[in-house]
C-alpha positions as CSV (number, residue, x, y, z in Angstrom):
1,X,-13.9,81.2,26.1
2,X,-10.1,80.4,24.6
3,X,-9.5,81.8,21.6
4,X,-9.5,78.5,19.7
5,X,-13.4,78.2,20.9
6,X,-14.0,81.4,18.7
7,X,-15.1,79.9,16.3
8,X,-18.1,78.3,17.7
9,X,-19.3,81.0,18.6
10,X,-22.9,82.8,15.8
11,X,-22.4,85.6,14.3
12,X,-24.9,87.3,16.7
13,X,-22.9,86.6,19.7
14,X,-19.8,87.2,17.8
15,X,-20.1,90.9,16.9
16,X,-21.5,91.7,20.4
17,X,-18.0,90.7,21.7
18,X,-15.9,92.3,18.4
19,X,-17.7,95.5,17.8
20,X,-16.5,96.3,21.4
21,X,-13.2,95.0,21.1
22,X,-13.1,92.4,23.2
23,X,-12.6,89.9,21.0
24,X,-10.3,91.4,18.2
25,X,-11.7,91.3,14.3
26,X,-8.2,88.8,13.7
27,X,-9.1,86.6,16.7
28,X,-12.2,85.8,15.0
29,X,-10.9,85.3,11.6
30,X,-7.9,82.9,12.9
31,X,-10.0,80.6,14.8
32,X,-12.4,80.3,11.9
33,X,-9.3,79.3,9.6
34,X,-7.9,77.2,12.2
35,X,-11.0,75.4,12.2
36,X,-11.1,75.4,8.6
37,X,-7.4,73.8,8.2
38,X,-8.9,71.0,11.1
39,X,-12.2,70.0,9.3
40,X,-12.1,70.9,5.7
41,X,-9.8,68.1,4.5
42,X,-12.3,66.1,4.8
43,X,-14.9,67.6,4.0
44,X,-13.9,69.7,0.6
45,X,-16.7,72.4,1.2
46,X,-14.1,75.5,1.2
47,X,-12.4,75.3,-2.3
48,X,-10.4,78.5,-2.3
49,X,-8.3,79.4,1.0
50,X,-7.9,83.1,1.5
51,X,-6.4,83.0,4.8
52,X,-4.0,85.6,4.1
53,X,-6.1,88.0,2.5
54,X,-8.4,87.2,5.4
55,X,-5.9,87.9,8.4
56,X,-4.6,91.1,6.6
57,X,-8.6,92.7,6.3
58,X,-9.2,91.6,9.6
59,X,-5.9,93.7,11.1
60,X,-7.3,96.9,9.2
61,X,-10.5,96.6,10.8
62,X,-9.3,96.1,14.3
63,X,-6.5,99.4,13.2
64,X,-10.1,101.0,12.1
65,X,-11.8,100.3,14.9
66,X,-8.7,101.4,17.7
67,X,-8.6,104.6,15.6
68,X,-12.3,105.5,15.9
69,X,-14.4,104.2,13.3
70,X,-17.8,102.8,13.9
71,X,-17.7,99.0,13.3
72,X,-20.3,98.4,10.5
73,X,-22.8,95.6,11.6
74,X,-20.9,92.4,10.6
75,X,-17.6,93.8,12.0
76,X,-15.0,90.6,12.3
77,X,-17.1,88.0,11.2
78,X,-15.7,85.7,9.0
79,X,-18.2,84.2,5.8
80,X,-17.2,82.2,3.0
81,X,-18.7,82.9,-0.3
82,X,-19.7,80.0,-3.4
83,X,-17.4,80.5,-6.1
84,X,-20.5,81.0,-8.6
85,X,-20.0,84.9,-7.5
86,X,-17.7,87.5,-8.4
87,X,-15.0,88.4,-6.0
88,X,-12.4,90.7,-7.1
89,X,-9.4,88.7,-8.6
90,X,-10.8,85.4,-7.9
91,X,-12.1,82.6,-10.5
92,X,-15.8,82.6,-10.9
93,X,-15.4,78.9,-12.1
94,X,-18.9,78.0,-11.8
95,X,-17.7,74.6,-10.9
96,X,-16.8,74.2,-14.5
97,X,-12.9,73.3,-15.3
98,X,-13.2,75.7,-19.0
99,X,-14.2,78.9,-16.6
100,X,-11.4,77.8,-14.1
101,X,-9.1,81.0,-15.1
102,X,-12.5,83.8,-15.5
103,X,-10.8,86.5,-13.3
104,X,-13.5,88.9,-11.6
105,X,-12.9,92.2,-12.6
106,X,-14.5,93.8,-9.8
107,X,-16.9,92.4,-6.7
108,X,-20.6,91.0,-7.4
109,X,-23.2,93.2,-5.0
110,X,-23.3,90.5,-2.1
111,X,-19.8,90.5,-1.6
112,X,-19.4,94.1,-1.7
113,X,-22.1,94.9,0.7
114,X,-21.1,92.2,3.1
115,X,-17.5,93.1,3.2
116,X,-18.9,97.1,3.8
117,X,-20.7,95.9,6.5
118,X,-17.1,94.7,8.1
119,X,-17.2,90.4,7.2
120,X,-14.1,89.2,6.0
121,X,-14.3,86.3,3.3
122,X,-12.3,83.0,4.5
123,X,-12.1,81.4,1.5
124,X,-14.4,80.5,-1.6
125,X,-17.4,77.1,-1.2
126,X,-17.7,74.7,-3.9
127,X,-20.9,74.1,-6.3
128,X,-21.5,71.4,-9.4
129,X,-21.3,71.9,-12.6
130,X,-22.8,75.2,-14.0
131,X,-24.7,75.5,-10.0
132,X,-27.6,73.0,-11.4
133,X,-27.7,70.1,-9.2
134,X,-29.1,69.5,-6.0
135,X,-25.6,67.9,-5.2
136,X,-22.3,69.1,-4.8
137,X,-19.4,67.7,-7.0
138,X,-17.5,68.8,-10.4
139,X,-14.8,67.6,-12.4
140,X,-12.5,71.1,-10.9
141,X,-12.9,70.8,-7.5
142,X,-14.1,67.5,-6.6
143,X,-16.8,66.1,-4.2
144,X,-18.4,67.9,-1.3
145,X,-19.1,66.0,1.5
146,X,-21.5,66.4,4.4
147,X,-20.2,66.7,7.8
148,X,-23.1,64.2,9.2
149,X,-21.4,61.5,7.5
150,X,-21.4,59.7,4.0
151,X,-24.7,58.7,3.7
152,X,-26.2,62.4,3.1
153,X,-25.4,64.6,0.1
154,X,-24.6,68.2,1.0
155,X,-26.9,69.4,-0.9
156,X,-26.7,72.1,-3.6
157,X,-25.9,73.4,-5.3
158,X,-24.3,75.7,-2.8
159,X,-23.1,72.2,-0.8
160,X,-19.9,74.5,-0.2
161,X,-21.6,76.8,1.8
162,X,-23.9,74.8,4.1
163,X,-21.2,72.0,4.8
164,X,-18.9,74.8,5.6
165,X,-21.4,76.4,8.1
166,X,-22.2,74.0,9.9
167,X,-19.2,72.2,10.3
168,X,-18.3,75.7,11.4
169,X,-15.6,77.6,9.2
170,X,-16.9,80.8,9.2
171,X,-20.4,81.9,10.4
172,X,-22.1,82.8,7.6
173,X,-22.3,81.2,4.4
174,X,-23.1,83.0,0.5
175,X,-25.3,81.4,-1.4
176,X,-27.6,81.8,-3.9
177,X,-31.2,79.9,-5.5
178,X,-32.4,79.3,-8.3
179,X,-34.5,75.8,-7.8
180,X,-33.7,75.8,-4.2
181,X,-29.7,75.9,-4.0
182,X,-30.1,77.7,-0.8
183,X,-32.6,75.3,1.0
184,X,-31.7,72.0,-0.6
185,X,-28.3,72.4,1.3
186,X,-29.9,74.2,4.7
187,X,-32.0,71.0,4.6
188,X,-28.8,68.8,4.2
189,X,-26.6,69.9,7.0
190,X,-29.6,70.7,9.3
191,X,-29.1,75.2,9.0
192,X,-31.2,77.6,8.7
193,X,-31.8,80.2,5.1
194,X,-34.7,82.3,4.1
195,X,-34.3,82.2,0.5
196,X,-34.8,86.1,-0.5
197,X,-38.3,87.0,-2.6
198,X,-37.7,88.8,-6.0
199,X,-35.5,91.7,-6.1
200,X,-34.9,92.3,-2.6
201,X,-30.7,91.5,-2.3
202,X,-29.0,93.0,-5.6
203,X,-27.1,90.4,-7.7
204,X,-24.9,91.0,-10.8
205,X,-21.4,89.4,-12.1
206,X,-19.3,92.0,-13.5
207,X,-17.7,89.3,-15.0
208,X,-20.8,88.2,-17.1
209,X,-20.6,88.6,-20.9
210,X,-24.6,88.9,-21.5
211,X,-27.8,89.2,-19.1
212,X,-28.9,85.9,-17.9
213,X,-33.0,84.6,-19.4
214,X,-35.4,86.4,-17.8
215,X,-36.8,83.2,-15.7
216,X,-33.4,83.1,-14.3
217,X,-33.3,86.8,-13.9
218,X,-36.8,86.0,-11.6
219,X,-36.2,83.0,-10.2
220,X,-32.5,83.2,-9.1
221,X,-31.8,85.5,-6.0
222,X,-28.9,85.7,-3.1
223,X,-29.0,84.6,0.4
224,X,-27.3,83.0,3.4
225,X,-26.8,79.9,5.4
226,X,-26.4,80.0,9.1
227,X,-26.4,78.4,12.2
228,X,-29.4,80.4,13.9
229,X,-32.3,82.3,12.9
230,X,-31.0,85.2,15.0
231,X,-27.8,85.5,12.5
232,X,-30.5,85.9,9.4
233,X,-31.8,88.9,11.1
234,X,-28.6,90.6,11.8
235,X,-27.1,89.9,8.5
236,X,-29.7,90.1,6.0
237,X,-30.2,94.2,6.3
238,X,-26.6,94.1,5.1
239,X,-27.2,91.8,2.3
240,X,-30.3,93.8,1.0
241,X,-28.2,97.0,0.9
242,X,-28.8,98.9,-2.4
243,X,-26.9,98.9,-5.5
244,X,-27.4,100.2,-8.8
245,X,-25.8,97.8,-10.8
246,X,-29.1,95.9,-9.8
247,X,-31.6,97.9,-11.9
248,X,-34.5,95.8,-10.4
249,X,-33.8,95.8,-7.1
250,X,-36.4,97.0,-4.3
251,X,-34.9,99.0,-1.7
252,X,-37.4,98.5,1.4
253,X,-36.0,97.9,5.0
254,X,-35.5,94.5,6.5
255,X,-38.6,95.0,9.3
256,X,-41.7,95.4,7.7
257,X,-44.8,96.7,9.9
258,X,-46.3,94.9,12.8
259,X,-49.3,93.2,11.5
260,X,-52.3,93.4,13.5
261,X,-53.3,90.8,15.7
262,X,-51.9,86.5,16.1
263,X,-50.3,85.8,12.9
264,X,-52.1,83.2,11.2
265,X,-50.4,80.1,9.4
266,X,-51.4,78.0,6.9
267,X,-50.3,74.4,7.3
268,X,-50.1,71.5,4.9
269,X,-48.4,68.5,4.8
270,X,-50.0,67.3,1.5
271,X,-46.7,66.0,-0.9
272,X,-48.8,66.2,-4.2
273,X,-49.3,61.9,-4.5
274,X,-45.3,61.6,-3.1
275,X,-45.0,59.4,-0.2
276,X,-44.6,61.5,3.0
277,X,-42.0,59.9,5.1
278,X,-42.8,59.5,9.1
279,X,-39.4,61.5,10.4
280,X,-41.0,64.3,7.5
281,X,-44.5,64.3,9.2
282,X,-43.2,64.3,12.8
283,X,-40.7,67.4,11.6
284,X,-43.5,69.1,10.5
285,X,-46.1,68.6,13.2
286,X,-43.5,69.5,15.8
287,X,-43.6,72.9,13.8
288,X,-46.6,73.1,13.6
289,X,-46.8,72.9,17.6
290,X,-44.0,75.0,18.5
291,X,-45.5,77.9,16.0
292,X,-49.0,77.6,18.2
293,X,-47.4,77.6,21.4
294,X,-45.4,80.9,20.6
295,X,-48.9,82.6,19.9
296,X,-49.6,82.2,15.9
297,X,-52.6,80.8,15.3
298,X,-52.0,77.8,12.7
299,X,-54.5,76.1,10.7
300,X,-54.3,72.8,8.2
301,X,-55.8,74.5,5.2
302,X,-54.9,73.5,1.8
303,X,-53.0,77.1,-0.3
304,X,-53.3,77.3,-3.8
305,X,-51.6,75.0,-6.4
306,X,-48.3,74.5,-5.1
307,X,-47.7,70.9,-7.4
308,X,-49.4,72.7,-10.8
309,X,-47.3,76.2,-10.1
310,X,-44.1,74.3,-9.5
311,X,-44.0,71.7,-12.2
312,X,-45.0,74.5,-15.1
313,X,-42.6,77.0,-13.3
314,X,-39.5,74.6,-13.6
315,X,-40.6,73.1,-17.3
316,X,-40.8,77.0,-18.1
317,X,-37.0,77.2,-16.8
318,X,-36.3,73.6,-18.5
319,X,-37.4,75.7,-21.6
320,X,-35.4,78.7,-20.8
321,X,-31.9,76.5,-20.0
322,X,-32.6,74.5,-23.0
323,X,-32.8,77.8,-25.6
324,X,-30.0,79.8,-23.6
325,X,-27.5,76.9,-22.1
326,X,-27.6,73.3,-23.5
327,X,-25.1,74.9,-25.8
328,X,-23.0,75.2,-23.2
329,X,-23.6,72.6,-21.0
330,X,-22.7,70.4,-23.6
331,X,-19.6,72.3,-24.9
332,X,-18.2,72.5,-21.1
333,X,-19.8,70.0,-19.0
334,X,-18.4,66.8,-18.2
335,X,-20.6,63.4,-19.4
336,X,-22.1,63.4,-15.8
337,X,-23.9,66.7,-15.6
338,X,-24.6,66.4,-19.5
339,X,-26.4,63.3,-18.6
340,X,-28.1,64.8,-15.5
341,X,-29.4,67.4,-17.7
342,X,-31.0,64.7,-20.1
343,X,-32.9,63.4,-17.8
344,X,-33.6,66.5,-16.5
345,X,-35.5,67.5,-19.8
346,X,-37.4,64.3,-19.2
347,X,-38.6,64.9,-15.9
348,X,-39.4,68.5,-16.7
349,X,-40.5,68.6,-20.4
350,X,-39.3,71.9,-21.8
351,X,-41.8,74.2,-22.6
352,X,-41.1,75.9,-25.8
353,X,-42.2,78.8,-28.5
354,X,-45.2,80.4,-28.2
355,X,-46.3,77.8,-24.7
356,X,-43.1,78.9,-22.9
357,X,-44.6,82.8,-23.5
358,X,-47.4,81.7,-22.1
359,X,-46.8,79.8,-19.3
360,X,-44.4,83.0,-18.3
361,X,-47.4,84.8,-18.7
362,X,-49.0,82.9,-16.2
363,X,-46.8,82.9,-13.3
364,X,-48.3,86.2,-12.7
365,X,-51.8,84.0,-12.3
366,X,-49.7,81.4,-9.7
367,X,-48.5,84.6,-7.9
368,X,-51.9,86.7,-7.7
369,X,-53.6,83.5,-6.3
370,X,-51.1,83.1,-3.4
371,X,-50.7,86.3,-3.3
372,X,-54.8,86.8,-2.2
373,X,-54.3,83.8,0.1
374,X,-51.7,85.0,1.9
375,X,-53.8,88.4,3.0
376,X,-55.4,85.9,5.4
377,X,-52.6,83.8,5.8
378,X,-49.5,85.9,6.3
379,X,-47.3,82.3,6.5
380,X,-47.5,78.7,5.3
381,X,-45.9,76.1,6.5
382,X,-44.9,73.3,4.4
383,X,-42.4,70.1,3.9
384,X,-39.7,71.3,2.3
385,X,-38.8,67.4,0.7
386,X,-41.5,65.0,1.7
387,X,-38.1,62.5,2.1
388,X,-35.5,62.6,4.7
389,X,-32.4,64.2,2.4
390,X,-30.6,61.7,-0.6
391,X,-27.8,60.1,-0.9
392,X,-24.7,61.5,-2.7
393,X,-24.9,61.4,-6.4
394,X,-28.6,59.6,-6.2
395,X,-29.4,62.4,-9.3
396,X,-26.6,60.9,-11.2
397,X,-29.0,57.4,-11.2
398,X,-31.4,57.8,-14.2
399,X,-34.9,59.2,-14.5
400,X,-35.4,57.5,-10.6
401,X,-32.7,59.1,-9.2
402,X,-33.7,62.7,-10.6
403,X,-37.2,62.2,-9.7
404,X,-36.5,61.6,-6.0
405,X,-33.8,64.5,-6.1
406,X,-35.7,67.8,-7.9
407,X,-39.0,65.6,-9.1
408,X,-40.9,65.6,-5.8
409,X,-39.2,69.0,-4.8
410,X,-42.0,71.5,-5.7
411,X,-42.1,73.0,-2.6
412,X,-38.7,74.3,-3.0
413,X,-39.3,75.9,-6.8
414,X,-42.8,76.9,-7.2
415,X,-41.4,79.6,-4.7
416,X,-38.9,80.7,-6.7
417,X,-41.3,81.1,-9.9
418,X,-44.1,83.1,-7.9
419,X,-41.0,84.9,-6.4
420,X,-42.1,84.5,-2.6
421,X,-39.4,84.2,0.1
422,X,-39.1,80.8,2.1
423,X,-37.3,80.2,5.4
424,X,-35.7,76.3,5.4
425,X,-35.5,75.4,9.4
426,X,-34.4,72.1,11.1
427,X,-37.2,70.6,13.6
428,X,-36.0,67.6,13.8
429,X,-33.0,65.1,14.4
430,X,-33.9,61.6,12.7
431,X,-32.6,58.7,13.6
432,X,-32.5,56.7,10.8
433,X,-30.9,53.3,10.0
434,X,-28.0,55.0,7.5
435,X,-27.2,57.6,10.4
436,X,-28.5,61.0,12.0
437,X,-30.0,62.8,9.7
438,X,-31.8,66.3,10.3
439,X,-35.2,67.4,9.2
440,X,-36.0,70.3,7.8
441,X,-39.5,72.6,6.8
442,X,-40.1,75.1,4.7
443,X,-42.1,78.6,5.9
444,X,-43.6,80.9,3.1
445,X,-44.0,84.3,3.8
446,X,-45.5,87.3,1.9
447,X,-43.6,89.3,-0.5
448,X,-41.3,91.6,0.8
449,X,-42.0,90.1,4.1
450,X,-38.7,87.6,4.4
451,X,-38.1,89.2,8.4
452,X,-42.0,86.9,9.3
453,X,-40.2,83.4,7.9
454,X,-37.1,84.4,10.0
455,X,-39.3,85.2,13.2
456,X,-41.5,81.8,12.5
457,X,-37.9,80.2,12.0
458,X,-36.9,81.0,15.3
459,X,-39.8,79.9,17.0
460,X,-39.3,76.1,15.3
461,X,-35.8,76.5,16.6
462,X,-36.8,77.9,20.2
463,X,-38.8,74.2,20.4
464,X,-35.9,72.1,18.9
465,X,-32.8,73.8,19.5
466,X,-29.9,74.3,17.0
467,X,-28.4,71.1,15.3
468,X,-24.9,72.3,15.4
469,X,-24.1,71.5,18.8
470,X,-24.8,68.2,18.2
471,X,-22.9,67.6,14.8
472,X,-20.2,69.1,16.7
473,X,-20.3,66.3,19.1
474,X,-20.6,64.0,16.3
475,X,-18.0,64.9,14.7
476,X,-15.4,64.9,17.9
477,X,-16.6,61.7,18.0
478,X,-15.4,60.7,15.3
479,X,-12.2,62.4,14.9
């Protein structure tokens, strides 16, 4: 392999190479920004460059490493982080042009513990307005396009991150979800994320001037998009790495125990009264067969109320954005996002007063009841959107537009209510009239238990192979 071809290659087979000094830490980090200064024109997923900064940290770990030290897990490998996140001296703009010049006084957790782990940031991904789209664009930065072409929105709202991954600058990518800011972009560029479960990566913005509401305290967590399923498993026991400034975070390892016997899966491929799109269905039954041929034992059985625990648990956080950051939103936002969020408050009525206390009170009743479902069924496989992906800027098109964007998408946040983890995986490449597009579905695991979605992740992509290679094709292709 030339150096130029560095970049191509995961972060598994990466640190393999770096850890023993074959390939040096600033090898690594200047074919990722070559490829970064060759793609991201055009694709406006990398927002800040920090080449420099990059070079420089990746010549102290290669010094490091020649004088002795032990290279920490993640030794050379360059990762990009969304610019919702504090990184020491950096804007945490939030995608919003009045927080353009909010300085982070120190790093947030994620950063910190990836960087400890020996990854050195390339530059800073873009996100919308306030990170609360399932797009990627803002008056600061601009639009975020998806390396598949035109006709596909990146995703959000860390668009940044997944475009940037796949089109491969750097090998990891930050990101974080709230709604389903992780997946909605895995799903969009055809990677692969296991959205964290509750309190298992420590998050906190030193540059924060109150505590976030307590939905978004429960419902928000930190995460990665890769290439690979493998990369989850060697980066995520970096990512989950205490820290105190996360008073609520759970420090258990990455492996859980063996469970005893064939793992069994519960699969459905009910969309709640949403039309379920053929390339969906096929995505999902080719799951569903590549998870039985690698020995689970998987089962079409209905789980609990994924449509009645989603819709409550994002009209609860409706209610909790409405109290806490309309204010805001309205004060800062451009007419685009304050619009969005109109028709946002339509689509998800805001619970308020004395029914938003209780319809926090009953998540704990959502959770319990998956919760007792999942002691027989460890995993569940799901769609993740019962459409192929959206165009760009379809949420900016009325109560239609939202609908088809978050509306059907209770998949993706009922998880992020109950607090369970969910793997997003690609298993499928559809060939669709507006272009390739890539298929993605959704695995539920247990709590705590993030390291089964990743296992059952692999499997799916042991069957259908990775879908970078091919946009990498593509995208040679076309120039």
């Amino acid at each position: 392999m030339t150096k130029t071809d560095i970049w191509r290659l995961s972060a598994t087979e990466l640190t393999a190479l770096t850890k023993t000094g074959e390939i040096s830490a600033e090898a690594a980090v200047q074919s990722s920004i070559d490829r970064m200064n060759a793609v991201n024109p055009a694709l406006n997923a990398v927002v800040e460059d920090l080449s420099a900064a990059a070079l420089e940290r990746a010549r102290e770990l290669d010094k490091a490493r020649a004088a002795g030290a032990a290279p920490g897990p993640l030794h050379g490998v360059p990762v990009t982080i969304k610019i919702n996140v504090d990184q020491l001296g950096h804007a945490t703009s939030n995608g919003v042009t009045a927080l353009k010049d909010l300085i982070a006084p120190a790093d947030a957790p994620v950063v910190e513990n990836l960087q400890k782990a020996g990854a050195v940031v390339i530059g800073r991904t873009n996100t919308p307005e306030f990170s609360f789209r399932a797009d990627t664009d803002n008056p600061l930065h601009g639009r975020t396009h998806n390396p598949w072409g035109a006709h596909i929105s990146p995703g959000g709202s860390s668009g940044g991150a997944g475009a940037s991954v796949m089109a491969g600058i750097g090998a990891l990518g930050h990101g974080n979800d709230i709604g389903g800011s992780l997946r909605f972009p895995a799903a969009a560029n055809g990677a692969v994320t296991v959205k964290p479960g509750l309190g298992r990566v420590p998050a906190w913005n030193p540059s924060q001037k109150a505590e976030r509401g307590m939905l978004a305290q429960s419902m928000s967590v930190q995460g990665l998009i890769t290439r690979s399923a493998a990369d989850l498993h060697l980066s995520m026991p970096s990512m989950i790495a205490p820290d105190p400034r996360d008073p609520f975070h759970v420090p258990l390892p990455w492996r859980g125990e063996d469970l005893q016997g064939p793992i069994k899966v519960a699969f459905t491929r009910n969309t709640h009264g949403y039309d379920l799109h053929p390339e969906v269905e096929a995505a999902l039954l080719t799951a569903r067969d590549a998870l039985s041929d690698a020995g689970y034992i998987v089962e079409e059985v209905e789980p609990p109320n994924v449509f009645e625990a989603g819709r409550n648990g994002y009209r609860a956080l409706m209610g909790e954005v409405y109290a806490m950051m309309k204010q805001d939103v309205d004060a800062a936002g451009s007419q685009t996002v304050r619009d969005i969020f109109e028709v946002y408050f339509q689509e998800f009525p805001p619970f308020t007063g004395t029914e938003l206390l209780q319809m926090m009170a009953k998540r704990s009743h959502y959770a319990r009841e998956w919760s007792l479902f999942m002691e027989d069924y460890p995993l569940v496989l799901t769609p993740f959107l019962p459409q192929p992906f959206f165009k760009p800027d379809r949420d900016t098109e009325g109560a239609e537009g939202v609908h088809e964007v978050l509306g059907c998408a209770v998949y993706s946040y009922a998880m992020n209510f109950m607090g369970l983890p969910a793997a997003c995986v690609p298993s499928r490449l559809a060939q669709l009239d507006k272009g390739p597009q890539p298929i993605n579905v959704q695995i539920v695991s247990r709590r705590w238990r993030e390291d089964l979605a990743v296992d059952a992740a692999a499997a799916i992509e042991a069957r259908v192979g990775p879908m970078h290679k091919t946009l990498w094709e593509l995208m040679e292709v076309r120039g």
